[in-house]
PDB file as gemmi writes it, atoms N, CA and C in Angstrom:
CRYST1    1.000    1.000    1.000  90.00  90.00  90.00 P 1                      
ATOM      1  N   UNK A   1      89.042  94.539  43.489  1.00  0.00           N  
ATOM      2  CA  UNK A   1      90.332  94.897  44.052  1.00  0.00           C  
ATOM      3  C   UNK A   1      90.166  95.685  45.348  1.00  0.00           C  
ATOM      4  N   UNK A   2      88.976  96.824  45.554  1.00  0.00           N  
ATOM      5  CA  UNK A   2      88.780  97.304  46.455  1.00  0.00           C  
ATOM      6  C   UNK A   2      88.396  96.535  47.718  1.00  0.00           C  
ATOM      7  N   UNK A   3      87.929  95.292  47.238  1.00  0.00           N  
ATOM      8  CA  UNK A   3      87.131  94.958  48.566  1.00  0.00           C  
ATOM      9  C   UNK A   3      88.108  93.569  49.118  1.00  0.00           C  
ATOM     10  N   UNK A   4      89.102  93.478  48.160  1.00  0.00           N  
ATOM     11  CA  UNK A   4      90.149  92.840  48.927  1.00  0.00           C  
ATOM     12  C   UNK A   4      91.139  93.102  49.872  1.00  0.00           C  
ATOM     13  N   UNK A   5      91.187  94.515  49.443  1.00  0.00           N  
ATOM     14  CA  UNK A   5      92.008  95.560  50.038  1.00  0.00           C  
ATOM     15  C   UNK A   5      91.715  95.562  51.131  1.00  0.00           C  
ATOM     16  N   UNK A   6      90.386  95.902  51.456  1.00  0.00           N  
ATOM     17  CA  UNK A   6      89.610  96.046  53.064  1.00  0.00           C  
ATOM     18  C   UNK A   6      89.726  94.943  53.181  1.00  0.00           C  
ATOM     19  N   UNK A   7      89.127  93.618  52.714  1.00  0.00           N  
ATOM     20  CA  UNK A   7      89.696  92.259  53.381  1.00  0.00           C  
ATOM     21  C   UNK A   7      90.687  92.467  53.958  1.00  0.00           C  
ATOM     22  N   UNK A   8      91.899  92.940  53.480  1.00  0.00           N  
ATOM     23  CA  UNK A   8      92.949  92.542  54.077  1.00  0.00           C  
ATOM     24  C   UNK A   8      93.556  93.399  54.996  1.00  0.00           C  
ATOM     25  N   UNK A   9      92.705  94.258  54.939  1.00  0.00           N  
ATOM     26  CA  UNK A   9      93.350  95.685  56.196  1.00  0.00           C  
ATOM     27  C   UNK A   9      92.605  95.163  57.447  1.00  0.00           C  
ATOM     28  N   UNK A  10      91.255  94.562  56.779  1.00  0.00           N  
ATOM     29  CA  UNK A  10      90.724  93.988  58.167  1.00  0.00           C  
ATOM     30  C   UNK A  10      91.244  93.360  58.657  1.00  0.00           C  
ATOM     31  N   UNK A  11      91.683  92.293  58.392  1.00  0.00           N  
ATOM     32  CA  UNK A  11      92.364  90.878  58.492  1.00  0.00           C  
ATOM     33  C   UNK A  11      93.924  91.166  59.491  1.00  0.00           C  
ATOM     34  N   UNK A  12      94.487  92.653  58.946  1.00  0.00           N  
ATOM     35  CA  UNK A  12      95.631  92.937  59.583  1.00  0.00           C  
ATOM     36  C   UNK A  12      95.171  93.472  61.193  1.00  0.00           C  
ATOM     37  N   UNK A  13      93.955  94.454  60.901  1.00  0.00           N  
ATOM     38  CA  UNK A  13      93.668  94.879  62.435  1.00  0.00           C  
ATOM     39  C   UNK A  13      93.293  93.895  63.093  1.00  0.00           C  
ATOM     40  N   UNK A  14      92.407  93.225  63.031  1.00  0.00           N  
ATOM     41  CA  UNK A  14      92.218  92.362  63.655  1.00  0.00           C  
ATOM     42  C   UNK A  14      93.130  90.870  64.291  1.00  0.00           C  
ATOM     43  N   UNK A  15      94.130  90.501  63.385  1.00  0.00           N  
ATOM     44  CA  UNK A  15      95.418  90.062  63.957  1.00  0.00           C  
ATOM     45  C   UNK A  15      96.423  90.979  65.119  1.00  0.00           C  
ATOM     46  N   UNK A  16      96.408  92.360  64.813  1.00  0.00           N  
ATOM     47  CA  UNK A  16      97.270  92.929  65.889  1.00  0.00           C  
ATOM     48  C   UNK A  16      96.180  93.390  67.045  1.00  0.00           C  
ATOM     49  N   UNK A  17      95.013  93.333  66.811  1.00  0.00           N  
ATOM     50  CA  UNK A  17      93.868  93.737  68.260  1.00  0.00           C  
ATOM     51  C   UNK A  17      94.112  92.299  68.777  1.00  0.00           C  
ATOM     52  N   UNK A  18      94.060  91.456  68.380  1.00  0.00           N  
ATOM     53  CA  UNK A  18      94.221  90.089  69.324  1.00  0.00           C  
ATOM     54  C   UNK A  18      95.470  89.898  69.957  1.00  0.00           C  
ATOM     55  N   UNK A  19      96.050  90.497  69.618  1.00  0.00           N  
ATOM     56  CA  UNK A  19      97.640  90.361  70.142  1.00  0.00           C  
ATOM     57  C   UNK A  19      97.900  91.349  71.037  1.00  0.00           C  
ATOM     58  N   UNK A  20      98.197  90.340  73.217  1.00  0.00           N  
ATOM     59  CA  UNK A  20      97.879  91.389  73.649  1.00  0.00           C  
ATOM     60  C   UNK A  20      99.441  91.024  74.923  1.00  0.00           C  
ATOM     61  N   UNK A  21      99.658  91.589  75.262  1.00  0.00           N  
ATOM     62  CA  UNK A  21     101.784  91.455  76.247  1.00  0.00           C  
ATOM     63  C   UNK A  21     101.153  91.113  77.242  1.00  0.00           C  
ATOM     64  N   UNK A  22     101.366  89.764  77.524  1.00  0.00           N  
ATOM     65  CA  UNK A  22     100.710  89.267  78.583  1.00  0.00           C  
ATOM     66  C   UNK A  22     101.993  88.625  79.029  1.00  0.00           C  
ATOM     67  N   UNK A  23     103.196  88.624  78.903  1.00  0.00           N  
ATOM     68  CA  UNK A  23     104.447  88.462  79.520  1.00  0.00           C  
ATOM     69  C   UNK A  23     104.825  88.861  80.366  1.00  0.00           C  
ATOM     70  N   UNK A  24     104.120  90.397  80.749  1.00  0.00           N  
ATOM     71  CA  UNK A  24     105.188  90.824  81.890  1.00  0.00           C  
ATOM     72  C   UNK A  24     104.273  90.846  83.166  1.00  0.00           C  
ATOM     73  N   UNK A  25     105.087  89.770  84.104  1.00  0.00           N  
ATOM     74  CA  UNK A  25     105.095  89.373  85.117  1.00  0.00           C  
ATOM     75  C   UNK A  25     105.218  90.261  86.321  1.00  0.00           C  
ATOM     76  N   UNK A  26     104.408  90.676  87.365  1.00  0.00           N  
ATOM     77  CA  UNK A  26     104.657  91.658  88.196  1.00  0.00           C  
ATOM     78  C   UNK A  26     105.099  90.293  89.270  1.00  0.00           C  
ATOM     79  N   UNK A  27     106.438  90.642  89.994  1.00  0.00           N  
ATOM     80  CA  UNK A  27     106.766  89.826  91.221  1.00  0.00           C  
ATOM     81  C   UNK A  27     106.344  90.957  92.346  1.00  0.00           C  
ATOM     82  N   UNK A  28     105.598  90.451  93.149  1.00  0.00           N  
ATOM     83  CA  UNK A  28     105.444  90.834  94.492  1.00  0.00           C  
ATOM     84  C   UNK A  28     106.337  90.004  95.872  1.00  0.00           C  
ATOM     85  N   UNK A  29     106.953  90.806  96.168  1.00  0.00           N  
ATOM     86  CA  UNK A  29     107.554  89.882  97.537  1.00  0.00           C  
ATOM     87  C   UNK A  29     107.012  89.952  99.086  1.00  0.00           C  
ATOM     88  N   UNK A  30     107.262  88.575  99.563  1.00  0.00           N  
ATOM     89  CA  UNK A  30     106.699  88.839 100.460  1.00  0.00           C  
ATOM     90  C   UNK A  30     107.615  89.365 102.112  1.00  0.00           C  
ATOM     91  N   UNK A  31     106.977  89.953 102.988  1.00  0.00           N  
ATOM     92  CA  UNK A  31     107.746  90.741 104.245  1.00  0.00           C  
ATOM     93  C   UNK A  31     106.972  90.819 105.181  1.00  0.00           C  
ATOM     94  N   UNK A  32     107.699  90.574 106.254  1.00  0.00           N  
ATOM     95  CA  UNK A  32     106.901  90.911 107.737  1.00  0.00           C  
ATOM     96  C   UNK A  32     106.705  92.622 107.870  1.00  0.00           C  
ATOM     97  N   UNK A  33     105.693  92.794 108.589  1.00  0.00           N  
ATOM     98  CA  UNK A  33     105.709  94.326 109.212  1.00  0.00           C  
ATOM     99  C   UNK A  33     105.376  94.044 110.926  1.00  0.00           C  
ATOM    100  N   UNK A  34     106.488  94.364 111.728  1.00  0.00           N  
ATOM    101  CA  UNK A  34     105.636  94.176 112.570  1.00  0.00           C  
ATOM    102  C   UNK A  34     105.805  95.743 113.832  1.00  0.00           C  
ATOM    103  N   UNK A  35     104.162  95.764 114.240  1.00  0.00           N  
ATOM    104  CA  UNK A  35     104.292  96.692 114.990  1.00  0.00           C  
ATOM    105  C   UNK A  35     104.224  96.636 116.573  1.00  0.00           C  
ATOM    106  N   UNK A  36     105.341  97.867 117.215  1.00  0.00           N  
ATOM    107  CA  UNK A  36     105.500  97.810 118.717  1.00  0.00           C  
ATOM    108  C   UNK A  36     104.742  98.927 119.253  1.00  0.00           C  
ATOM    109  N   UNK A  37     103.710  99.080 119.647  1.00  0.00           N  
ATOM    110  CA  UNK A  37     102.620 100.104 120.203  1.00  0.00           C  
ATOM    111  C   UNK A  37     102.892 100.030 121.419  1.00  0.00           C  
ATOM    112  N   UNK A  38     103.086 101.216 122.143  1.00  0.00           N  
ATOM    113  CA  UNK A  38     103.344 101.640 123.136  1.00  0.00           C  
ATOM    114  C   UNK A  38     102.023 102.895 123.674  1.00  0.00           C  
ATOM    115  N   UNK A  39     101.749 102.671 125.074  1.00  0.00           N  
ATOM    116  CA  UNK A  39     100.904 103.608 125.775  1.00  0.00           C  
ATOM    117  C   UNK A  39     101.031 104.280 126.503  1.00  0.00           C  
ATOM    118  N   UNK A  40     101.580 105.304 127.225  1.00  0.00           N  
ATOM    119  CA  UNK A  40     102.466 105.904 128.573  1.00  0.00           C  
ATOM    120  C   UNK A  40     103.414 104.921 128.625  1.00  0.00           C  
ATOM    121  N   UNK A  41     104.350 104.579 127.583  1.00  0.00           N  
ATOM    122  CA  UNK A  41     105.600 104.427 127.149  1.00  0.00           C  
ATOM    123  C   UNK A  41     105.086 102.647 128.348  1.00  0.00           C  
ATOM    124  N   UNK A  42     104.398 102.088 128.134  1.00  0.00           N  
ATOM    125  CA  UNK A  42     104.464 100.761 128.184  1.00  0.00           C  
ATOM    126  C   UNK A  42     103.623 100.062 126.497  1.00  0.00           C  
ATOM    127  N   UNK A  43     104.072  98.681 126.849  1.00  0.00           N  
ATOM    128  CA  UNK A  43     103.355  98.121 125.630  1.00  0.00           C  
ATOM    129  C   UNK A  43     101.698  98.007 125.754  1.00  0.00           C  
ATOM    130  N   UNK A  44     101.268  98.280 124.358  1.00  0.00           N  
ATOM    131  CA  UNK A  44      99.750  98.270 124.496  1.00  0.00           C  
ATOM    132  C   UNK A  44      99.483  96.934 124.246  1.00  0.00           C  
ATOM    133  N   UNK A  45      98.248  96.798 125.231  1.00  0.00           N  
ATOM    134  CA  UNK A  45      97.625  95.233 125.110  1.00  0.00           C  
ATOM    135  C   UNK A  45      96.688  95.396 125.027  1.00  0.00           C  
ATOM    136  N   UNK A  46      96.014  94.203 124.339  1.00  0.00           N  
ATOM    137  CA  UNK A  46      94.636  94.268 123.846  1.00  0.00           C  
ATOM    138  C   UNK A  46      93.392  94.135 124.762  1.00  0.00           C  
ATOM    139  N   UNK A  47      92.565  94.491 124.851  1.00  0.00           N  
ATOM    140  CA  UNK A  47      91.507  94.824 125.877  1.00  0.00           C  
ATOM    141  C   UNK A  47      92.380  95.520 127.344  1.00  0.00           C  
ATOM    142  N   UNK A  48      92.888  95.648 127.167  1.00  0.00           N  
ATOM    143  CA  UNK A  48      93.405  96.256 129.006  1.00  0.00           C  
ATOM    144  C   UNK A  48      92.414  98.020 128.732  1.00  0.00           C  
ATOM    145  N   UNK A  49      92.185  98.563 129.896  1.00  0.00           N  
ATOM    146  CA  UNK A  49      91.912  99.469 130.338  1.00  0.00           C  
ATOM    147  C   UNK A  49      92.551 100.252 130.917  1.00  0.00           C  
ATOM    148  N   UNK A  50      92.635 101.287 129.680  1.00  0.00           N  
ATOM    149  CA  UNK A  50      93.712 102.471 130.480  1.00  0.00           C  
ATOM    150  C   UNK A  50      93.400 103.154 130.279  1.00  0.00           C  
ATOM    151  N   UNK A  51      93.824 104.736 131.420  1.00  0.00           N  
ATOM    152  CA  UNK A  51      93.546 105.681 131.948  1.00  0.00           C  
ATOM    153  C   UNK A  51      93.728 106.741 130.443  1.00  0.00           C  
ATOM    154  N   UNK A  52      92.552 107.374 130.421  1.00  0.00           N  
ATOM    155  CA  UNK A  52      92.480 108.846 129.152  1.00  0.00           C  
ATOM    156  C   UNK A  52      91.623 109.923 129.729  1.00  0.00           C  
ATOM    157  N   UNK A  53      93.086 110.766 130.502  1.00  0.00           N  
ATOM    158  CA  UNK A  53      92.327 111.729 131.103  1.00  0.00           C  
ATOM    159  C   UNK A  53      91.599 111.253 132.462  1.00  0.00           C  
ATOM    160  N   UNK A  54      89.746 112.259 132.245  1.00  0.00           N  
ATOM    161  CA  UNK A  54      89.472 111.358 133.491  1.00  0.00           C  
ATOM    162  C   UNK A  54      88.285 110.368 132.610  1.00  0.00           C  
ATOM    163  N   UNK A  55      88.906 109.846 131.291  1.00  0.00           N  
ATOM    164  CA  UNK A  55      88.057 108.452 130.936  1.00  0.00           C  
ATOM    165  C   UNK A  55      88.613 107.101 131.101  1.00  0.00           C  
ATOM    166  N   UNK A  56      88.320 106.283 130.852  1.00  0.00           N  
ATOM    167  CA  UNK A  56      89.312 105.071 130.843  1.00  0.00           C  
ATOM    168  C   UNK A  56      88.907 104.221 129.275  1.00  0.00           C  
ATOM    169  N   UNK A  57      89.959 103.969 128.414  1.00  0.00           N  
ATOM    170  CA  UNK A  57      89.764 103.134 127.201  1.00  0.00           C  
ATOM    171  C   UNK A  57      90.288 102.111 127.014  1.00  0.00           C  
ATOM    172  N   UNK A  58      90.375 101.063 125.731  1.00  0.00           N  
ATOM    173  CA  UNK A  58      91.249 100.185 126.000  1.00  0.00           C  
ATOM    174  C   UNK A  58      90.805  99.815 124.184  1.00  0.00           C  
ATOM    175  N   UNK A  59      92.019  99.215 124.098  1.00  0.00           N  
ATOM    176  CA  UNK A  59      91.737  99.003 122.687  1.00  0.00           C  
ATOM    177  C   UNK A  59      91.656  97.205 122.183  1.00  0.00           C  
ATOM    178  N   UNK A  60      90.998  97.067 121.135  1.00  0.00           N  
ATOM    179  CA  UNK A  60      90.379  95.649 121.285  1.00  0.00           C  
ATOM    180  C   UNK A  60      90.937  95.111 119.492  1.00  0.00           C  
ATOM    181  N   UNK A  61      90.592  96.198 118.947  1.00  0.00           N  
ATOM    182  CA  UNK A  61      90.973  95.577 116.971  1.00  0.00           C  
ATOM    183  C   UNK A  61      92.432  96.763 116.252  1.00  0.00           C  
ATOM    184  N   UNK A  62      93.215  96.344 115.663  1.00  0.00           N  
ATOM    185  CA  UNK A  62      93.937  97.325 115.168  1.00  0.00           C  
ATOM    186  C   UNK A  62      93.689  96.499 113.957  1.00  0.00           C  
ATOM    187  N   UNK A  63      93.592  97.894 112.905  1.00  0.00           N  
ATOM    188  CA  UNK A  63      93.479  97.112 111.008  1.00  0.00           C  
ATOM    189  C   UNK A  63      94.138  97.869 109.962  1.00  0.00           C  
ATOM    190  N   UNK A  64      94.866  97.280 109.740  1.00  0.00           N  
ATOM    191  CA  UNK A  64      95.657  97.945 108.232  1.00  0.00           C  
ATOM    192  C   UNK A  64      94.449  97.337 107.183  1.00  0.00           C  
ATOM    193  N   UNK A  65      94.878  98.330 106.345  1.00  0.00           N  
ATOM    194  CA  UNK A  65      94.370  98.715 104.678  1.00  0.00           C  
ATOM    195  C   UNK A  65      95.351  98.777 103.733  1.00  0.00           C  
ATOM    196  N   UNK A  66      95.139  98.199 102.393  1.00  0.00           N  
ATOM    197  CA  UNK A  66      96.174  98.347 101.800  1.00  0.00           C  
ATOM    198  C   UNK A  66      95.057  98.981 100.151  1.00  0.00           C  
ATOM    199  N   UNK A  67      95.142  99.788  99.518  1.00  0.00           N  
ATOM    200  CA  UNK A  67      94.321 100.627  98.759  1.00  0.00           C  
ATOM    201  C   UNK A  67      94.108  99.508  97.767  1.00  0.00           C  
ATOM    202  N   UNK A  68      93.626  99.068  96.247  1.00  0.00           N  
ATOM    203  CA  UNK A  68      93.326  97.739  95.760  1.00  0.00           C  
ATOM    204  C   UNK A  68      94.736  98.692  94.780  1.00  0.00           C  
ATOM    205  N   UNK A  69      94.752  99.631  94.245  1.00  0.00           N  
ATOM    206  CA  UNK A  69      95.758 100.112  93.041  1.00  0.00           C  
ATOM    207  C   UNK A  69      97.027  99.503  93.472  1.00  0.00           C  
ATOM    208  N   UNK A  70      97.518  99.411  94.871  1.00  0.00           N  
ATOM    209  CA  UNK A  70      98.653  99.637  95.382  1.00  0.00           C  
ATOM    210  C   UNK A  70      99.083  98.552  95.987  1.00  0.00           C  
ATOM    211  N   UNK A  71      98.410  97.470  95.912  1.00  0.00           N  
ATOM    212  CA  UNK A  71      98.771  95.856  96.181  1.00  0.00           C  
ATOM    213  C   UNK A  71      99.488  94.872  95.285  1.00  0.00           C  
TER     214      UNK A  71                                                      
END                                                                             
C-alpha cells in the first residue's frame, strides 16, 4: 500500500512538472525611430569635417544598443 502511494504521488509530480504555460504570447510591435542630429545647429553628416575648438572631427558610425532583457 505504501509503495503505491509513492507510485502515485510520483506519478502526480511528475504530470504537473511537465506541464509548463507556454500560451502567453509576448507581441512586440514594430516602429520607426528616427534621428535629426544637428552640429552648430546644422545637420550632421557623415564623414564631413568639422571644426572642435582648434581640432577638426567628423563623425563616420552612430550605433544604438538595445540591452538583450529589454528587447
Amino acid at each position: 500500500m505504501k509503495n503505491r502511494s509513492l507510485l502515485l504521488l510520483a506519478a502526480i509530480v511528475v504530470l504537473f512538472a511537465g506541464c509548463d504555460d507556454n500560451n502567453n504570447v509576448v507581441q512586440k510591435d514594430n516602429f520607426t525611430l528616427t534621428f535629426k542630429v544637428s552640429y552648430d545647429g546644422q545637420p550632421l553628416e557623415k564623414a564631413k569635417v568639422l571644426p572642435y575648438g582648434d581640432k577638426s572631427i567628423s563623425f563616420d558610425k552612430f550605433n544604438t544598443f538595445c540591452p538583450i532583457s529589454r528587447c
